[in-house]
N, C-alpha and C positions, 0 to 999 in steps of 0.2 A: 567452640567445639564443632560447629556446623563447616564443615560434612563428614563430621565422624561421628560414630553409633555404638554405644556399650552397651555387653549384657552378658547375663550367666545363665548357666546349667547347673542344676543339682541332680545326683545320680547318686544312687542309696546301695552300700555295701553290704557283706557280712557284718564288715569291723567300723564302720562307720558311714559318711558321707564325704562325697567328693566337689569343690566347685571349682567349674570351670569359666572363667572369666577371659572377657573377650573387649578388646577397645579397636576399632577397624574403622578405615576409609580416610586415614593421614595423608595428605598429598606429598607431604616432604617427612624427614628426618631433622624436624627443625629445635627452634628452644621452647617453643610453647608442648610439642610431641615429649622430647627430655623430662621436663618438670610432670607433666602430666603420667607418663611412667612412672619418675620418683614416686610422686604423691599417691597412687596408685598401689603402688608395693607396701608404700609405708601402714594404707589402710588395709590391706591384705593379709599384712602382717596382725596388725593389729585383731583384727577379726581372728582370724588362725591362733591369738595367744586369749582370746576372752574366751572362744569357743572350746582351746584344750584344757586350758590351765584357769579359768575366770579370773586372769587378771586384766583390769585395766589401768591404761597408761592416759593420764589428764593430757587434754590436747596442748594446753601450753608446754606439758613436758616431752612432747613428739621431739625428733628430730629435723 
């Protein structure tokens, strides 16, 4: 991952919370950048369905 840098914001609404997630400092658009998106969205996702709905999904059953 070196020389790339993750991190979020949390910002507090009326109606809830907001996060803003950030992965920067890719030198290409390569296959390691690709997957690491994937995987990325897929925990995203994830988070966003425990936090609205409390379901979880067993990592063996991810996509």
């Amino acid at each position: 991952w070196n020389p790339t840098s993750f991190g979020f914001e949390l910002q507090e609404y009326d109606k809830g919370v907001s996060l803003r997630f950030r992965h920067t400092g890719w030198p290409q658009c390569n296959a390691h950048f690709r997957r690491s998106s994937f995987c990325w969205a897929l925990l995203l996702q994830g988070l966003k369905d425990y936090v609205e709905k409390g379901k979880v999904i067993p990592f063996e059953e991810r996509a």
